[in-house]
C-alpha positions as CSV (number, residue, x, y, z in Angstrom):
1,X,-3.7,22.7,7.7
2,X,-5.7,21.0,4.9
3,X,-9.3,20.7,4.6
4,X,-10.7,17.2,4.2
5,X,-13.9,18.4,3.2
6,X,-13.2,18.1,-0.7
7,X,-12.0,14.2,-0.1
8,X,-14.1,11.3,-0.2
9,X,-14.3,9.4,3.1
10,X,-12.6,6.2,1.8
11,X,-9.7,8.7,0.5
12,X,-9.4,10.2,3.8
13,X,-9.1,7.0,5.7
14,X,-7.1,5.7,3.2
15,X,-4.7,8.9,3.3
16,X,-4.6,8.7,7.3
17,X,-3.7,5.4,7.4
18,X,-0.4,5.3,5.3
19,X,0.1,9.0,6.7
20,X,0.3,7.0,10.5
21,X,2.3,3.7,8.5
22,X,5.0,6.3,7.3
23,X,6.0,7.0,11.1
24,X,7.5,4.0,11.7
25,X,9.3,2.8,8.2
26,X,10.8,-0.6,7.6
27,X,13.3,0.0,4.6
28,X,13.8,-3.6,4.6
29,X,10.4,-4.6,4.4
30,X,9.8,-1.9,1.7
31,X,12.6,-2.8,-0.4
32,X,11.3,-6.2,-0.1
33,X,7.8,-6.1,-1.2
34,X,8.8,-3.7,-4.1
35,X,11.1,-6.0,-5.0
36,X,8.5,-8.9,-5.5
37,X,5.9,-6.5,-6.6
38,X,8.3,-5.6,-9.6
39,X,8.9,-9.2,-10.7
40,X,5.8,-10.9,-9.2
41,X,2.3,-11.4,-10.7
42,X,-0.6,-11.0,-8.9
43,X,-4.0,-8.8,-9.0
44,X,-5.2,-8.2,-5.5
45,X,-2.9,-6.7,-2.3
46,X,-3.7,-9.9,-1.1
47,X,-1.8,-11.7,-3.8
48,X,1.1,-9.8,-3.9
49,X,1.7,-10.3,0.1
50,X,1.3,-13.9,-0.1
51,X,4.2,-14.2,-2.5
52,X,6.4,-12.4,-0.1
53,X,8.8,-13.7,2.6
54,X,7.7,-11.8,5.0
55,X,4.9,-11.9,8.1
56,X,1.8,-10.8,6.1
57,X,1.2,-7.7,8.6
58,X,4.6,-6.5,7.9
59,X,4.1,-6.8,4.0
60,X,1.1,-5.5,4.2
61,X,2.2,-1.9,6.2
62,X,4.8,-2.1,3.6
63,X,2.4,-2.0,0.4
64,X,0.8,0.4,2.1
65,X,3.7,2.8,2.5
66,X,4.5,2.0,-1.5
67,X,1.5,3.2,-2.4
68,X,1.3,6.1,-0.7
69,X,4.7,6.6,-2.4
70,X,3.1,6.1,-5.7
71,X,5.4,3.2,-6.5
72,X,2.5,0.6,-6.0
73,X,-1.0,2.4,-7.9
74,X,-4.3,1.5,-6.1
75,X,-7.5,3.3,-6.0
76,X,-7.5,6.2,-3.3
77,X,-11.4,6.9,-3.5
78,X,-12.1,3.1,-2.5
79,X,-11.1,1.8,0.9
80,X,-7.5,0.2,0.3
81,X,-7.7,-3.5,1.9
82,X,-6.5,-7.1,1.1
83,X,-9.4,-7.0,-1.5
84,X,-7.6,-4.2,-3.3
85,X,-6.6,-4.2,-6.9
86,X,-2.7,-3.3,-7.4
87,X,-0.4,-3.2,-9.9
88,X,3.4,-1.8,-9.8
89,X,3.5,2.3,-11.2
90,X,7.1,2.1,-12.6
């Protein structure tokens, strides 16, 4: 059991929402998007999904997942959303 009392709110919703993405993984879609993440360029979530060959909901559950992998980096204490800034952590 953790307590969410020491998190910001946008960190918690941000933390249960790729916690409820990472029940139902696409390894396809994920190898996909970090694929195009490492070779694209783009500055906003929203950038880096339209350069992807893939339905933009299913890109976008599979950005999610990368960064709660730490393999995308985003900024937990703000709400993660299309408006996002991202960049590749490797």
């Amino acid at each position: 059991m953790v307590n969410a009392d020491h998190y910001s709110r946008p960190y918690c919703d941000n933390l249960r929402r790729i916690w409820y993405l990472n029940r139902n993984r696409d390894q396809s879609a994920d190898a996909h998007v970090e694929a195009v993440a490492r070779a694209g360029n783009y500055w906003l979530l929203k950038d880096l999904i339209a350069q992807c060959d893939l339905l933009p909901a299913t890109a976008w559950q599979a950005a999610m997942r990368l960064i709660g992998r730490r393999i995308l980096w985003a900024d937990w204490h703000a709400v993660i959303n299309l408006q996002s800034r991202v960049q590749f952590a490797g």
